[in-house]
C-alpha positions as CSV (number, residue, x, y, z in Angstrom):
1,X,0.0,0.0,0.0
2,X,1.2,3.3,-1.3
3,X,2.4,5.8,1.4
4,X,0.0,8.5,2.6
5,X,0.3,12.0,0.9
6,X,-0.4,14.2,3.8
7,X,1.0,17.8,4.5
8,X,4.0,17.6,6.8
9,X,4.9,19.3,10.5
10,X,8.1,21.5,11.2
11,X,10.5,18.3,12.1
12,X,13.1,18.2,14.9
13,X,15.9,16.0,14.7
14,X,14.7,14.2,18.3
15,X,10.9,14.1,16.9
16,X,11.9,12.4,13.9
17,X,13.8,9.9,15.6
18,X,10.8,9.1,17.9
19,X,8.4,8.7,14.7
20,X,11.1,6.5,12.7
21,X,10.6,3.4,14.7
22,X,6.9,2.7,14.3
23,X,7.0,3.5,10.6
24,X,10.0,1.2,10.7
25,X,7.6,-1.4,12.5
26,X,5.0,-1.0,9.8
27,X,7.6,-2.0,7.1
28,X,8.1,-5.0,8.8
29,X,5.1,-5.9,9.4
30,X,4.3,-5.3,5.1
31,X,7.5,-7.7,4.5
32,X,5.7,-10.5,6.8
33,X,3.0,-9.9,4.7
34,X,3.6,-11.9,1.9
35,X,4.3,-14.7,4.2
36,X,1.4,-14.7,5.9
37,X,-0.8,-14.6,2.7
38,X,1.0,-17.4,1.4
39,X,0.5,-19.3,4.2
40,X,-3.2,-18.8,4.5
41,X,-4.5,-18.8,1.4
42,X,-4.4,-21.4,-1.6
43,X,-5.3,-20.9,-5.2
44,X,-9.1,-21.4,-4.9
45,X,-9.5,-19.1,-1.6
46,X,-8.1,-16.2,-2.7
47,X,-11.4,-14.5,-3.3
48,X,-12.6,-15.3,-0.2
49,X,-9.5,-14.4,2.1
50,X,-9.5,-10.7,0.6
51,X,-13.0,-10.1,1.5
52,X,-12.1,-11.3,4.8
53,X,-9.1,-9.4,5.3
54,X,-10.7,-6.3,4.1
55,X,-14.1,-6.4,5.6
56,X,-13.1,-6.8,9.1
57,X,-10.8,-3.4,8.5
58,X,-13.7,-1.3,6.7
59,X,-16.1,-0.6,9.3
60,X,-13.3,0.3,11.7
61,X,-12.1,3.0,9.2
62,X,-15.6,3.6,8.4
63,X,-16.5,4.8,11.9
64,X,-13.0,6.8,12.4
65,X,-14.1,8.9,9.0
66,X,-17.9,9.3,9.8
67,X,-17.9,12.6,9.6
68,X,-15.1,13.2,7.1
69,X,-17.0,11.0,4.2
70,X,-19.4,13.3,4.6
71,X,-17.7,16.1,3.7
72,X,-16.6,14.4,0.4
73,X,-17.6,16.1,-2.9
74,X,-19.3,13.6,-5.6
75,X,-16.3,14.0,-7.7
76,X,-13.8,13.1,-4.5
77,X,-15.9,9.6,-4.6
78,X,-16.0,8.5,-7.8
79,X,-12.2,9.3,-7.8
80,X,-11.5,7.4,-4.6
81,X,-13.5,4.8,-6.2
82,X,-11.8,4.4,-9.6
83,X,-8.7,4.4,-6.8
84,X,-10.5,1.4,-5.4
85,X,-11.2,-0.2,-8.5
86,X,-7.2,-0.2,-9.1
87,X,-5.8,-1.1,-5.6
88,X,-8.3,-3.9,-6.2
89,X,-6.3,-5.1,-9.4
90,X,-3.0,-4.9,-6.9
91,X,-4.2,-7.0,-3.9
92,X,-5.7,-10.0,-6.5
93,X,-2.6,-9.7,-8.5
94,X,0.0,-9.8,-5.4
95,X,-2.4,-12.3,-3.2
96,X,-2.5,-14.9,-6.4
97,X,1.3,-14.0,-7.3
98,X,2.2,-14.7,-3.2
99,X,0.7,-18.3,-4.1
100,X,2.4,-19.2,-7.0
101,X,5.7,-18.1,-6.0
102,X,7.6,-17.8,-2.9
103,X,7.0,-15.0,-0.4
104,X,11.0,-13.9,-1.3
105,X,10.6,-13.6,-4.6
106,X,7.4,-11.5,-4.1
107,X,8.6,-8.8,-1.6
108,X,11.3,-8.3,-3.6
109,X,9.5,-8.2,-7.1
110,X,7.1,-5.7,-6.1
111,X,9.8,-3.2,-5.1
112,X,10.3,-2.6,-8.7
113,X,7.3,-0.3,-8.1
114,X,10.0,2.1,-6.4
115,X,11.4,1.9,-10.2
116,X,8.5,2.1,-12.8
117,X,6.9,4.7,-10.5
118,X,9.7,7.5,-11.7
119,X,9.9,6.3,-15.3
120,X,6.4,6.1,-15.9
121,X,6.5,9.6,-15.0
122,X,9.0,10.6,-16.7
123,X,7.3,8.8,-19.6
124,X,4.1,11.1,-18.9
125,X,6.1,14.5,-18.3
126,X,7.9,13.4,-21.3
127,X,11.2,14.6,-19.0
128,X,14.6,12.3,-19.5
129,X,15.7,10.4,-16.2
130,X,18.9,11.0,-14.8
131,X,21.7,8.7,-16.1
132,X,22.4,7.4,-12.4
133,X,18.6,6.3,-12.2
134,X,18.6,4.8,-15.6
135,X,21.4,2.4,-13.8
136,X,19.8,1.7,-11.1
137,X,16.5,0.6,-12.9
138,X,18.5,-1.8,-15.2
139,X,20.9,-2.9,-12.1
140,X,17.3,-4.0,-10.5
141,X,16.0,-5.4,-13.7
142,X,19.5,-7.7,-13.8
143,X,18.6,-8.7,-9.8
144,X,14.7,-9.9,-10.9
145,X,16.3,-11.7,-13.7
146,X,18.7,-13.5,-11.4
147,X,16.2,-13.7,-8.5
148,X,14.0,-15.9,-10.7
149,X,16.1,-18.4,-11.8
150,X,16.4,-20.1,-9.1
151,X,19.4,-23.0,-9.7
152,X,19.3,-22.2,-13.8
153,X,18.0,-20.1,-16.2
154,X,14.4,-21.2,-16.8
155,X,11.2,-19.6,-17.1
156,X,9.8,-17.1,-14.5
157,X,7.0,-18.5,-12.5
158,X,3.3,-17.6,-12.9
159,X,3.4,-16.2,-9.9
160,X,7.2,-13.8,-10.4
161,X,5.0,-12.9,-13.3
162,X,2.2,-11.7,-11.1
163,X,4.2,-10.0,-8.8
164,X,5.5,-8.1,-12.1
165,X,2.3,-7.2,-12.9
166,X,1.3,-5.9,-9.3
167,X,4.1,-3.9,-9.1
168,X,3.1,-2.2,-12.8
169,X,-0.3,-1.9,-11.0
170,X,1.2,0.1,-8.0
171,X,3.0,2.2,-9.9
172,X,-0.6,3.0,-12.1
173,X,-2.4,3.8,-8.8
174,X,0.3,6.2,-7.6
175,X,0.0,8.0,-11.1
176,X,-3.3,7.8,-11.0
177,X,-3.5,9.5,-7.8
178,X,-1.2,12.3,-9.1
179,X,-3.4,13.0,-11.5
180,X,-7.0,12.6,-10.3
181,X,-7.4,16.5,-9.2
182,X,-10.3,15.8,-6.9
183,X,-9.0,13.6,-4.5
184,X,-5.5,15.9,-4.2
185,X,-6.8,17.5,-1.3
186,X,-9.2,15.3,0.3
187,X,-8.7,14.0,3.6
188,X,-6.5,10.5,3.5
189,X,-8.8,8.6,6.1
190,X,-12.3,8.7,4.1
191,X,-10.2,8.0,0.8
192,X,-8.8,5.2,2.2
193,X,-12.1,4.2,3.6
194,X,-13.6,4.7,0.3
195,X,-11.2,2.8,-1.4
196,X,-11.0,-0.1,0.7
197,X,-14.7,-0.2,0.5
198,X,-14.4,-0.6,-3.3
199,X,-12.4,-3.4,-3.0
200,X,-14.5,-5.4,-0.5
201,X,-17.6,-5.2,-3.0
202,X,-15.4,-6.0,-6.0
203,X,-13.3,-8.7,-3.9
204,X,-17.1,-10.2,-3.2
205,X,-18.7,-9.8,-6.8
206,X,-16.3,-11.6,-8.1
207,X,-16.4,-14.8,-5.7
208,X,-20.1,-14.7,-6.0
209,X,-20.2,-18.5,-7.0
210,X,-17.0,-19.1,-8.2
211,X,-15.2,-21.1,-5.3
212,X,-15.7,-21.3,-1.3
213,X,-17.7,-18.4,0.0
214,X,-15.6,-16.2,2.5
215,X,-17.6,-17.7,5.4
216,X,-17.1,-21.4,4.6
217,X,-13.6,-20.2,4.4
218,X,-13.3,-18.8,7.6
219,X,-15.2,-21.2,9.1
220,X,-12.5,-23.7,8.4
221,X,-9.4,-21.5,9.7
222,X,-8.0,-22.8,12.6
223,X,-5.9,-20.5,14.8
224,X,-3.2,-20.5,12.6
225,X,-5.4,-18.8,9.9
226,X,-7.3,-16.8,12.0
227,X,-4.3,-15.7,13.2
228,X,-2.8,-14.7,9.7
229,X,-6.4,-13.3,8.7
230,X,-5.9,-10.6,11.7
231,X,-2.6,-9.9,11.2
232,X,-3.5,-8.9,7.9
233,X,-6.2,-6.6,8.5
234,X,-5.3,-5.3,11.9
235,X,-1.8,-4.9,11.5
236,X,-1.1,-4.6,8.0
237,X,-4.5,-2.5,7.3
238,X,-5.6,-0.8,10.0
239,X,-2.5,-0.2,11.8
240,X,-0.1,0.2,9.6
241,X,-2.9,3.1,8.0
242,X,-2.6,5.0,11.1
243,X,0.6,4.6,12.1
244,X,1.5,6.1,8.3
245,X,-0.6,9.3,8.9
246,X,0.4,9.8,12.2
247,X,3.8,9.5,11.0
248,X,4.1,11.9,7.7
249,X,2.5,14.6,10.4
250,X,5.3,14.4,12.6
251,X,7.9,14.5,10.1
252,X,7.5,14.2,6.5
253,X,6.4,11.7,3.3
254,X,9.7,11.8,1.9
255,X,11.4,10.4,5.5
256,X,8.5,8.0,5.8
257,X,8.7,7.1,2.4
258,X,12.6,6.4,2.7
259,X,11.4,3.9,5.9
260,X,8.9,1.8,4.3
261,X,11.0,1.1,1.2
262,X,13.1,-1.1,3.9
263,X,9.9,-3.6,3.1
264,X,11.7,-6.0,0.6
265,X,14.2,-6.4,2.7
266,X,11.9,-7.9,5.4
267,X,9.9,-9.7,3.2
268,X,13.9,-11.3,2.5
269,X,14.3,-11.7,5.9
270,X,10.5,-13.4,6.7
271,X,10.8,-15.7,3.6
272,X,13.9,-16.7,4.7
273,X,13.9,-17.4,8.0
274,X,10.5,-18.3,8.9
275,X,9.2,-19.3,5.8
276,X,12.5,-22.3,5.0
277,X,12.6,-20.6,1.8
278,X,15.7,-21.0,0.2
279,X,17.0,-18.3,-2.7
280,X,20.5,-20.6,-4.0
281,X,23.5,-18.6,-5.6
282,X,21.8,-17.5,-8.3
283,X,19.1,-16.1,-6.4
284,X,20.9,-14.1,-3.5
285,X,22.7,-12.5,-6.2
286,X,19.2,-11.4,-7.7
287,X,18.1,-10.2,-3.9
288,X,21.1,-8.1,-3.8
289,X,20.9,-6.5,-6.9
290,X,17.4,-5.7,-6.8
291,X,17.7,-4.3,-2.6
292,X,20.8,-2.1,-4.0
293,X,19.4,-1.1,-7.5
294,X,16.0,-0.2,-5.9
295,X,17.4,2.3,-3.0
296,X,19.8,3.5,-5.6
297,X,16.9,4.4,-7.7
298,X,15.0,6.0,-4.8
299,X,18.1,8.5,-3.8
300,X,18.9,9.0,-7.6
301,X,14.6,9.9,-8.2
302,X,14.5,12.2,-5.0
């Protein structure tokens, strides 16, 4: 989930310091993200989990923007909702990319976003990148290329594909959000809301009779999935939503921004040591390149 665009406060060096470690928190939390998906929901319950996961944030969010999604314009909700409509696209593609590949290869893939985001708008500006971001994005290409292989050169998984394709969706919603004037000034919470919203009634049109219904679902978790299921919504949604606006208020987007691209490496980190993945020569090569390519990108875009 993109970072939240909100104004920020004068910043002292001690107050910045105090803000950095729950921001730093919520990037972790992201990283163990893919993991828990992955370990929660299989091909034919993906549907189902992201009605789950998202339905028990909504309401929540709902009730802490009562009066706020009042105060939005007809034009700030149907732009929140075509917002919606494309964070949808990113949570089907990463949720059925996190199944068909490991949760490694998918907290890394998606960091690419860091990478299309500033050529795409370079693309639309019609502006050249910088030389020095130009390597980074093909250093990071190189690491997906490696990262992929696993012990040879073969062909990328469905789900590295996916994860691709998620990240291409990111970077589209961030545009998107650049772009959409209405929603440029509107309030974060009932955007979000409105948003999220979106993508419970899409997530649930679309498994309308084509698998397990999210309450057969759930009604089969045991505490291990019930314990993913909040973790993703609580922590991941709800709390990591918060913590981000809190944060950007207290110091600014650009510091909290430079926090939360730590995510890859935690989704490494989660795969790796809690999830018995295992990347091979090949594929810690890949890891590396994409972890440097992508914060070399981020200093040499900024």
């Amino acid at each position: 989930m993109s970072t939240v665009a909100v104004p920020g406060a004068a910043v002292t060096p001690r107050r910045a310091r105090h803000t950095d470690l729950p921001v730093l928190l919520v990037a972790v939390v992201w990283g163990a993200s893919y993991l828990a998906a992955k370990d929660i929901t299989t091909a034919g319950t993906v549907l189902a989990v992201l009605v789950l996961r998202f339905a028990l944030a909504v309401p929540f969010l709902a009730l802490a923007a009562r009066r706020s999604l009042r105060a939005l314009t007809g034009a700030q909700w149907r732009g929140a909702a075509l917002l919606g409509l494309i964070l949808s696209g990113i949570f089907l593609l990463e949720t059925y990319g996190v199944v068909h590949t490991s949760a490694t290869n998918a907290g890394l893939i998606i960091s690419l976003t860091m990478i299309f985001t500033p050529l795409a708008e370079a693309a639309v500006t019609r502006t050249r990148p910088a030389s020095s971001f130009l390597g980074a994005a093909a250093l990071s290409v190189l690491g997906v290329v490696l990262l992929t292989q696993g012990g040879g050169f073969t062909r990328p998984s469905l789900g590295d594909l996916l994860m691709l394709l998620a990240a291409l969706a990111r970077t589209l919603h961030v545009l998107a959000m650049s772009r959409i004037r209405a929603v440029q000034d509107a309030d974060p919470l009932p955007l979000t809301t409105v948003q999220l919203g979106t993508g419970v009634a899409v997530f649930a049109a679309l498994s309308a009779g084509t698998g397990p219904t999210p309450w057969a679902t759930a009604a089969g978790f045991g505490v291990r999935e019930w314990a993913g299921l909040l973790f993703l919504s609580v922590l991941c949604t709800l709390v990591a939503f918060f913590v981000q606006m809190w944060a950007v208020r207290r110091t600014s987007p650009s510091r909290v921004s430079l926090l939360l691209g730590t995510e890859p490496l935690w989704a490494t980190a989660a795969g790796l040591a809690l999830g018995g993945e295992r990347l091979g020569v090949l594929g810690l090569a890949g890891g590396a390149l994409v972890l440097v390519g992508t914060a070399w990108g981020r200093r040499a875009a900024g």
